[in-house]
Backbone as a printed PyTorch tensor [residue, N CA C, xyz], in Angstrom:
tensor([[[ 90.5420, 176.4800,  85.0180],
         [ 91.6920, 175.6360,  84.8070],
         [ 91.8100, 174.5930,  85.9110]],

        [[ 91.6440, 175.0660,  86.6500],
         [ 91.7110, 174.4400,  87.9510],
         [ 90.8660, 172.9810,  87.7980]],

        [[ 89.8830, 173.1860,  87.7730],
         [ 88.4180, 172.1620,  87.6520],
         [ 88.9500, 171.1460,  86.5810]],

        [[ 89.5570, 171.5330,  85.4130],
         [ 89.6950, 170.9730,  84.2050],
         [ 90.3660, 169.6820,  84.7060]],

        [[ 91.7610, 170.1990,  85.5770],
         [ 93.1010, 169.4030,  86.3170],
         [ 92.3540, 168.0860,  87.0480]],

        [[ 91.5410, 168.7080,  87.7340],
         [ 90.6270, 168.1600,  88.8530],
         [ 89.8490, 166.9900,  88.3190]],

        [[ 89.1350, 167.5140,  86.8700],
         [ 88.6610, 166.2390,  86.5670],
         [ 89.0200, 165.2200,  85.7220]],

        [[ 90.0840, 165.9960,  85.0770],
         [ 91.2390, 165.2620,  84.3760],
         [ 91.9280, 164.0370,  85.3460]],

        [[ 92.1030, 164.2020,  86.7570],
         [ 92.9510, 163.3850,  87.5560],
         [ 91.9410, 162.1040,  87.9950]],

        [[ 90.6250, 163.1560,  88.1060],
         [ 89.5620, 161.8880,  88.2010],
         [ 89.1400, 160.6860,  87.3280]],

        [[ 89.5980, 161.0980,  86.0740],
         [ 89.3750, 160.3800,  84.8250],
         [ 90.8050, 159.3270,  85.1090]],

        [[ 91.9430, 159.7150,  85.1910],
         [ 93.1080, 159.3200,  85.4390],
         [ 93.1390, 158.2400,  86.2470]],

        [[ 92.0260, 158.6990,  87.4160],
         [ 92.1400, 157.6920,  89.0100],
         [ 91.0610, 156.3760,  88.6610]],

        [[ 89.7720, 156.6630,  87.9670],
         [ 89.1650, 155.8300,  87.5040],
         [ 89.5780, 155.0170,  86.6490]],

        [[ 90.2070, 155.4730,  85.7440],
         [ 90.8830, 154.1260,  84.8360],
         [ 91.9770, 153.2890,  85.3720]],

        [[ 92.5340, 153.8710,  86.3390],
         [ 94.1680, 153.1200,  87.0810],
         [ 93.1290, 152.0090,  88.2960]],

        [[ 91.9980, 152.4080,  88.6160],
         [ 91.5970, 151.6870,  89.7320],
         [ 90.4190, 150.7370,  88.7270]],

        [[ 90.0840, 151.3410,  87.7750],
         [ 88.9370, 149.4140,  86.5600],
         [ 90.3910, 148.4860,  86.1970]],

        [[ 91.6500, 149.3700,  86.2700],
         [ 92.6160, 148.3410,  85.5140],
         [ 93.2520, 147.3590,  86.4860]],

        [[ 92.8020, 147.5030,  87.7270],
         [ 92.7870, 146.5960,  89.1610],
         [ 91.9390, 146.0100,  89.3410]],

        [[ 91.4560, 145.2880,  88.2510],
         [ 89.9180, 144.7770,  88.4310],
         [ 90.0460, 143.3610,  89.2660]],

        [[ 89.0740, 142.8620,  89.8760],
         [ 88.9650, 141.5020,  90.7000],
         [ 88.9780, 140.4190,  89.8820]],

        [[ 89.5300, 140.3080,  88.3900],
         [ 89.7950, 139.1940,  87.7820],
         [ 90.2690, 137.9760,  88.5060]],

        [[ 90.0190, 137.2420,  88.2340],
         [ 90.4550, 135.3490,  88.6380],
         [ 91.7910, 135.5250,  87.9530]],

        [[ 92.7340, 135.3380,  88.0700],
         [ 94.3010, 134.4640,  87.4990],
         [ 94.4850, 133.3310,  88.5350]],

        [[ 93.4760, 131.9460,  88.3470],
         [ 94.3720, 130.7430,  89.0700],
         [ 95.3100, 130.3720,  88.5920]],

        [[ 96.3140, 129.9020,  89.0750],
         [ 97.1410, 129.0320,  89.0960],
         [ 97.3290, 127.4900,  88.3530]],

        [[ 97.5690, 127.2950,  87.0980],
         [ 98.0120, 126.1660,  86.6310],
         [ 98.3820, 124.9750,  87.7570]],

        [[ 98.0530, 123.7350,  87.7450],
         [ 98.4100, 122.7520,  88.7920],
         [ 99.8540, 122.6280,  88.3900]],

        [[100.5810, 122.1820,  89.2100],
         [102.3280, 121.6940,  88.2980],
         [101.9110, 120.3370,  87.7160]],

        [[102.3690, 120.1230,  86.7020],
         [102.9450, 118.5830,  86.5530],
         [102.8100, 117.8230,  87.7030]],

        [[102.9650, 116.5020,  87.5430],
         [103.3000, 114.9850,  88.6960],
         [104.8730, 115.1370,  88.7250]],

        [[105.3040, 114.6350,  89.6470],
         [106.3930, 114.2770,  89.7700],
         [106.9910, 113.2980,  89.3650]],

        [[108.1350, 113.6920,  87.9960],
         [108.8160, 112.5060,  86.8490],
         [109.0460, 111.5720,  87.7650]],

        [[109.0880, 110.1320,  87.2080],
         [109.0570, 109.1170,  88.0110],
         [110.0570, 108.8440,  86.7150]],

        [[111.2680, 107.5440,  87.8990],
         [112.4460, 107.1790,  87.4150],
         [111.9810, 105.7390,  87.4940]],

        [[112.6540, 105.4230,  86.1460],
         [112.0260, 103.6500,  85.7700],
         [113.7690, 103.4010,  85.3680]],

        [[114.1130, 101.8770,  85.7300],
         [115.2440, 101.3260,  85.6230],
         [114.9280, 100.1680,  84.3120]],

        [[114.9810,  99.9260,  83.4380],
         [115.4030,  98.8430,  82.4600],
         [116.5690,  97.9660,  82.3070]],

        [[116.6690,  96.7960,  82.1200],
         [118.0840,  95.7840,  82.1010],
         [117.5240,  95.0720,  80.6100]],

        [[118.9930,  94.9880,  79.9190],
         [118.5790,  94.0260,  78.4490],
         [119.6190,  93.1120,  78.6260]],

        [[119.3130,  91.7930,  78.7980],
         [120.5670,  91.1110,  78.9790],
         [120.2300,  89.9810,  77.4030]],

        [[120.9040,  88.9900,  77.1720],
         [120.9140,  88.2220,  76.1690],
         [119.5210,  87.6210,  76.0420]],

        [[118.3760,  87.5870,  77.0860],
         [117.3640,  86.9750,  76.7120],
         [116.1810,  87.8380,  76.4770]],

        [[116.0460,  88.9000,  78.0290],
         [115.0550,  89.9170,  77.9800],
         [115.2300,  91.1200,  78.2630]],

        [[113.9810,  91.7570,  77.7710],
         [114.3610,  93.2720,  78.3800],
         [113.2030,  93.6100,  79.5230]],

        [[113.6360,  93.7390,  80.7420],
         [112.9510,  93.9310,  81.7000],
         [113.0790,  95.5630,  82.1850]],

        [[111.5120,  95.6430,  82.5280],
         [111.5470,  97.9350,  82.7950],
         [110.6600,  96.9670,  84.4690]],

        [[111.5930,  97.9150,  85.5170],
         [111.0010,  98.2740,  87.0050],
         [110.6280,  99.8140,  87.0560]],

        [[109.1490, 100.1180,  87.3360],
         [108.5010,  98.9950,  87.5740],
         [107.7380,  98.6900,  86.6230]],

        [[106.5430,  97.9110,  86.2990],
         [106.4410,  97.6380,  84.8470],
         [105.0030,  98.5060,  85.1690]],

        [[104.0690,  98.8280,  86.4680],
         [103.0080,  99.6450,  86.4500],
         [103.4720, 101.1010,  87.0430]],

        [[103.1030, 102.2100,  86.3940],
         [103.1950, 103.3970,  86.8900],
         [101.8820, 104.5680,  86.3230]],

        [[101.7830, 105.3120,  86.9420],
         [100.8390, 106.5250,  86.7010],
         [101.4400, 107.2720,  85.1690]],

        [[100.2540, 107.6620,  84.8330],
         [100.6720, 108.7370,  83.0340],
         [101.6550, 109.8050,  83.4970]],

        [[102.4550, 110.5430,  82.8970],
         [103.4620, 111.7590,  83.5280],
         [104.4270, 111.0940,  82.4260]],

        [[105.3090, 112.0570,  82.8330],
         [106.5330, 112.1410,  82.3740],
         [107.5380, 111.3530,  83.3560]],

        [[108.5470, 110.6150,  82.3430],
         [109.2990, 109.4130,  82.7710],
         [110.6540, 109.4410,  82.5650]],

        [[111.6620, 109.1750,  83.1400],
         [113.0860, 109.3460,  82.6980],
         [113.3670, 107.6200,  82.7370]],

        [[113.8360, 106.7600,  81.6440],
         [114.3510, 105.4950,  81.8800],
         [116.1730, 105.3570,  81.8870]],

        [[116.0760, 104.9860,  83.0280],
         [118.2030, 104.6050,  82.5210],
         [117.5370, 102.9360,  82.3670]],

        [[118.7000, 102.4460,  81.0350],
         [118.8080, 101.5020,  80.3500],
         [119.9700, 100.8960,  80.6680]],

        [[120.5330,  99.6640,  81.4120],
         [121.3430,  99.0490,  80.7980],
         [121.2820,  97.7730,  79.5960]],

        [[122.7110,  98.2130,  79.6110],
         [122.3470,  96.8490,  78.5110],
         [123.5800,  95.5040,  78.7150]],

        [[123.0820,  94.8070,  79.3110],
         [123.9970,  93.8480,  80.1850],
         [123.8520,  92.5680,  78.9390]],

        [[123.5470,  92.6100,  77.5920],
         [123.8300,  91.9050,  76.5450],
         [125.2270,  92.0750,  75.9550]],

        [[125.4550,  90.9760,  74.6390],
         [126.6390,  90.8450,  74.1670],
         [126.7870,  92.1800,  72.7640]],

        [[125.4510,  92.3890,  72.5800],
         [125.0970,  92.9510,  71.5130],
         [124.9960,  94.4040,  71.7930]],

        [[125.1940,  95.5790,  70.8630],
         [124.8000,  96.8390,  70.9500],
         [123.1580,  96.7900,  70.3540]],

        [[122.3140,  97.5080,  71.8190],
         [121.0050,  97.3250,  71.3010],
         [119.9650,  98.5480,  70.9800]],

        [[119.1590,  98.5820,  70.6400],
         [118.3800, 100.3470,  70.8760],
         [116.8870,  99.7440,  71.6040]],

        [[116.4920, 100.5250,  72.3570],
         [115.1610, 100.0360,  73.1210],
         [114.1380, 100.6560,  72.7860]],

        [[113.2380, 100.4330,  72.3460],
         [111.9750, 101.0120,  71.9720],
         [110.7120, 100.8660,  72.8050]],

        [[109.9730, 101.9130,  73.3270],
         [108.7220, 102.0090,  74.0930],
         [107.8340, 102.0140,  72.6480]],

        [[106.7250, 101.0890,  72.8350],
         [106.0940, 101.4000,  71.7400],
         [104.7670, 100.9190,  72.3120]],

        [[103.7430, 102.4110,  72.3320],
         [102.5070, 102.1150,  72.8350],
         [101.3430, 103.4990,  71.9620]],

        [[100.6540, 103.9230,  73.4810],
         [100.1350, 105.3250,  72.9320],
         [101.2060, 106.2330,  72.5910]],

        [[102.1940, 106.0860,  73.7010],
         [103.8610, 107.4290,  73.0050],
         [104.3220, 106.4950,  72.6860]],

        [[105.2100, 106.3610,  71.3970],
         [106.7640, 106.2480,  71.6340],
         [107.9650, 106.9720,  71.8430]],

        [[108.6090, 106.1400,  71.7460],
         [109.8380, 106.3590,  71.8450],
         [111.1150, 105.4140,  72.3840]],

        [[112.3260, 106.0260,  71.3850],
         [113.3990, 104.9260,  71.2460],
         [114.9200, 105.5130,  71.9080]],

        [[115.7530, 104.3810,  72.1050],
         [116.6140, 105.5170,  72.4950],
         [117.9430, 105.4030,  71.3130]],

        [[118.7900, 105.4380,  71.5150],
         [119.9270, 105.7250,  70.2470],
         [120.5810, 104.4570,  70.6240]],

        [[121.6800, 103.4770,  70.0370],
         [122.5510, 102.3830,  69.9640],
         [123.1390, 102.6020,  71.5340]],

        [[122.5760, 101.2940,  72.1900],
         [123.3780, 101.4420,  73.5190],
         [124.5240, 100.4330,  73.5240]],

        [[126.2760, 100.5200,  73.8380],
         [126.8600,  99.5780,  73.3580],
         [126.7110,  98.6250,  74.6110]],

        [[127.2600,  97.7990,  73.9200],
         [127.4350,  96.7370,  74.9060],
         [127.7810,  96.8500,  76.4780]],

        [[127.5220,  96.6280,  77.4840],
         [128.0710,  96.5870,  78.9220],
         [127.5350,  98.6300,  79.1640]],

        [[127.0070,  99.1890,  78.3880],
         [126.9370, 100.7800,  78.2490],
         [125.4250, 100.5950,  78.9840]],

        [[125.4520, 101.8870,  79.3830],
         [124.2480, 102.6700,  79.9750],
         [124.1100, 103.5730,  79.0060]],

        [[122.1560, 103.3820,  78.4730],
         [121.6240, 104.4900,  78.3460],
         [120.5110, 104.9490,  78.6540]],

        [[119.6330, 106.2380,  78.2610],
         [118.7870, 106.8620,  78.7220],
         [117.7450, 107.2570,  77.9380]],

        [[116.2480, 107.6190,  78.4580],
         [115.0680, 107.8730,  77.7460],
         [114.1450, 108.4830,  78.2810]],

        [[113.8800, 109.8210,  77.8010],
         [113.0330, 110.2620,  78.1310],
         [111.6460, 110.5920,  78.2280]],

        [[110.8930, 110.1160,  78.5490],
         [109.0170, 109.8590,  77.8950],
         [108.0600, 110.4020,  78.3100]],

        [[106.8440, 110.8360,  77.4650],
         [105.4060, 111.4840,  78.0490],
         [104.8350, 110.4540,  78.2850]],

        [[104.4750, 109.4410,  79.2490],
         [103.6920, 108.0830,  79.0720],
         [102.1350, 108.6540,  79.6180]],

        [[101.5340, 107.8690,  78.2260],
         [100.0930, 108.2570,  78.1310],
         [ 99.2520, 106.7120,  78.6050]],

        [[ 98.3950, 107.0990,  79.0820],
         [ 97.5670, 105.8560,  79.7900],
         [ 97.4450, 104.4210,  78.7070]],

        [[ 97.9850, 103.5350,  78.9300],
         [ 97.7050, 102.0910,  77.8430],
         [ 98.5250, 101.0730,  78.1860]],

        [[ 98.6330, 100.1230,  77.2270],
         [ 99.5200,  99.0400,  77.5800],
         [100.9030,  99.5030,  76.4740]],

        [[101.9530,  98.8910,  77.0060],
         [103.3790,  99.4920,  76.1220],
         [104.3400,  98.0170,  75.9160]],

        [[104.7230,  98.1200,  74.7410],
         [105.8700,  97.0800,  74.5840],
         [106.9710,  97.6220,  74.4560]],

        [[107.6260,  96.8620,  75.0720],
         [108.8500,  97.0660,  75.1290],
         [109.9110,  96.0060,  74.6690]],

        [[110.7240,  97.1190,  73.3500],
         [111.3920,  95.9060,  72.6140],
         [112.8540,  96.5830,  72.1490]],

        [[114.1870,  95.1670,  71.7830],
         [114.6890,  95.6910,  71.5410],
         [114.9600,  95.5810,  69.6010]],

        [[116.2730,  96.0170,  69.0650],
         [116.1080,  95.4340,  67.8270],
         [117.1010,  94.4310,  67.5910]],

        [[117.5480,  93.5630,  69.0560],
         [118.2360,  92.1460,  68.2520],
         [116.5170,  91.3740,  68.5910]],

        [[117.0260,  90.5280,  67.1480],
         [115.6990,  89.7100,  67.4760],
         [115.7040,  88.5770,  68.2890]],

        [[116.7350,  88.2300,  68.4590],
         [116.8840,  86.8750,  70.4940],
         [116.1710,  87.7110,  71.3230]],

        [[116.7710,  88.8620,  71.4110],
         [116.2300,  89.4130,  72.9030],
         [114.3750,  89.6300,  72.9490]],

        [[113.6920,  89.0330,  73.5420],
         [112.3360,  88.6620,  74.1000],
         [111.9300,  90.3270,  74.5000]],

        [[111.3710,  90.6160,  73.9700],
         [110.1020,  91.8140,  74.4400],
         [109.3510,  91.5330,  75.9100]],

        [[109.0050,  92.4490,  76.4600],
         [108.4420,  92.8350,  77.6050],
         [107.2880,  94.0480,  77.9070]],

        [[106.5540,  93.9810,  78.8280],
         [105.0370,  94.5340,  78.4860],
         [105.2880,  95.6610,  79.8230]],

        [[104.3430,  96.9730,  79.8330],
         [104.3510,  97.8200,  80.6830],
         [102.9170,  98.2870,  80.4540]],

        [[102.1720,  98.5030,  81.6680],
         [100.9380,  98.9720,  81.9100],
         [100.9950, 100.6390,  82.3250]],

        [[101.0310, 101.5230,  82.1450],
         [100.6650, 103.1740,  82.5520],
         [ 99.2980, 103.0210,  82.4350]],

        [[ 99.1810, 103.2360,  84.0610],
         [ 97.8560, 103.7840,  84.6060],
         [ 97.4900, 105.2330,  84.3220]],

        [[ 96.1310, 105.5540,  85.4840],
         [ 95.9690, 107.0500,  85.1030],
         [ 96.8800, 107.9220,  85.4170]],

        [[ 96.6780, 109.1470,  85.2840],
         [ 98.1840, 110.4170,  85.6500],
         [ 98.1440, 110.1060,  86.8660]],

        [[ 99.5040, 110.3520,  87.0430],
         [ 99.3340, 111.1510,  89.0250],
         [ 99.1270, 112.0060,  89.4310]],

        [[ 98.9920, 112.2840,  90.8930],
         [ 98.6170, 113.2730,  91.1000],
         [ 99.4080, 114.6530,  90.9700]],

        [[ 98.8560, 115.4960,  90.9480],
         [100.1640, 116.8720,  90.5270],
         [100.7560, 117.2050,  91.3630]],

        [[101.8760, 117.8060,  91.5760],
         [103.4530, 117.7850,  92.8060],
         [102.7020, 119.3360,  92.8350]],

        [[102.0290, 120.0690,  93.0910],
         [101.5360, 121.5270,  93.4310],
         [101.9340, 121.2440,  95.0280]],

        [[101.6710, 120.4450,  95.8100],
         [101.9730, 121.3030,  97.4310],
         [103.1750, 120.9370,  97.5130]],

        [[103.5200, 119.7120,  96.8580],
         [105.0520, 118.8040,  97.4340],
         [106.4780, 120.2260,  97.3380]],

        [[107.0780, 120.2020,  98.1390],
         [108.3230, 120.9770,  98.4080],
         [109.7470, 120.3960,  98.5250]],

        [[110.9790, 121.0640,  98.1690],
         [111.9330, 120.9750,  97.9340],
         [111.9830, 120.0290,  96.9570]],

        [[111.5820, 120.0730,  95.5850],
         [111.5430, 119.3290,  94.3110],
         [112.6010, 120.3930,  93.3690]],

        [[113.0500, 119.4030,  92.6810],
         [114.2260, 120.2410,  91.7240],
         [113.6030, 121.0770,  90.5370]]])
């Protein structure tokens, strides 16, 4: 009986110590760090600062310093639009920007379109610290 226990525990100890095996689990890089782009639409154009940035993810605040309620559209490799911004109102947009050239437009047709270049990604925020 004894022996049985004995090699029963050995069987026990061998499988608890292969299931600790020296497998690799790296680490995923993080994301880049979202970069904040400012847009103004006034009665003639719609201007985005800055107009070159790295691929990542993008947050735009929009004003809209026109007479008109306008909606702004990124239109490239991503789009994306944002909802009726009213007049003298701030709004916002959130984007995956993929490497290309982008227009940027609104839907009164006075207001003049404007161009944006996204370069390659940036680099990934993995060492950077105290990030939200």
């Amino acid at each position: 009986m004894r022996g049985r226990c004995a090699a029963a525990g050995l069987v026990v100890a061998v499988v608890l110590v292969a299931g600790c095996g020296a497998e690799d689990h790296p680490n995923e890089p993080r994301p880049p760090v979202p970069v904040e782009l400012s847009a103004k639409v006034d009665n003639r154009k719609v201007v985005v600062v800055p107009d070159r940035v790295g691929a990542g993810l993008a947050t735009v605040t929009i004003s809209n310093q026109s007479a008109d309620d306008v909606e702004v559209a990124f239109n490239g490799p991503s789009n994306g639009s944002t909802d009726p911004i009213p007049a003298g109102g701030v709004g916002s947009l959130q984007l995956e920007l993929e490497t290309g050239e982008y227009s940027i437009e609104s839907n009164v047709p006075t207001i003049s379109s404007s161009t944006m270049t996204v370069g390659a990604p940036r680099p990934s925020a993995q060492n950077e610290l105290l990030l939200p």
